[in-house]
C-alpha positions, 0 to 999 in steps of 0.5 A: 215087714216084721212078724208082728207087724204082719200080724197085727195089720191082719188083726185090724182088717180082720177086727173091721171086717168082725165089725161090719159083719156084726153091724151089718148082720143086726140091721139086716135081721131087724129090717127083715123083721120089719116086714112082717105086717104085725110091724104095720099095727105097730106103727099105726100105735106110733102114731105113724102111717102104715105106707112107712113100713118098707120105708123103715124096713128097706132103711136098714135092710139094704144098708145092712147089706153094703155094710157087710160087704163093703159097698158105700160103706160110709154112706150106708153107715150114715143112713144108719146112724140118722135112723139110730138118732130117730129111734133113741130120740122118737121111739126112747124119748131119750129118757131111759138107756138101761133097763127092760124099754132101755135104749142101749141097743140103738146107742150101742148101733150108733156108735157101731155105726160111727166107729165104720164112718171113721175107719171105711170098710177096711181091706176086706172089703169088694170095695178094696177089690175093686180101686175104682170106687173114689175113696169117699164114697166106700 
């Protein structure tokens, strides 16, 4: 293998593995937010039952964890990006992306989320440590 091709491998698995880190990071600090009981008031302004509150918190939170350490990383993307799909089309109404109540964070998650759907947790991973989880389900 030649030089540059050394280096590049190593930049793609570095470049999946800043992606995920990034990804994952963002859920885990806004599920972890979500714990917090002023999050129950506001779901209760939603329109929403307040028992949703470690539903939503757990729904980002754990996936956020796999995804940084490339365990079910597909799965756990998915689980992401249905939850994206409710927040830009339940809580943005899909109306406005930019601006101070603008959606294009949950739309820049999304297509985070999309993007480890299609590229797999990468070789950086525990799931590439350990082979013997089958192909599908990294």
């Amino acid at each position: 293998m030649a030089g540059a091709e050394i280096r590049q491998s190593i930049l793609h698995d570095i470049s999946h593995f800043g992606l995920r880190l990034t990804i994952g990071t963002i859920f885990v600090v806004v599920g972890s937010i979500k714990f917090d009981p002023g999050f129950a008031s506001y779901l209760v302004q939603m329109g929403l039952p307040v028992q949703m509150q470690y539903l939503f918190a757990l729904e980002e939170f754990v996936p956020g964890i796999f995804i940084i350490s490339g365990v079910l990383t597909r799965i756990s993307a998915s689980v992401l990006s249905l939850v994206m799909l409710g927040v830009i089309f339940y809580i943005y109404k899909a109306s406005q992306f930019i601006g101070p109540n603008g959606a294009e964070l949950p739309v820049i998650l999304l297509a985070g989320s999309l993007v480890i759907i299609t590229i797999g947790p990468g070789r950086i991973s525990i799931s590439h440590l350990v082979k013997k989880i089958p192909r599908f389900l990294q």
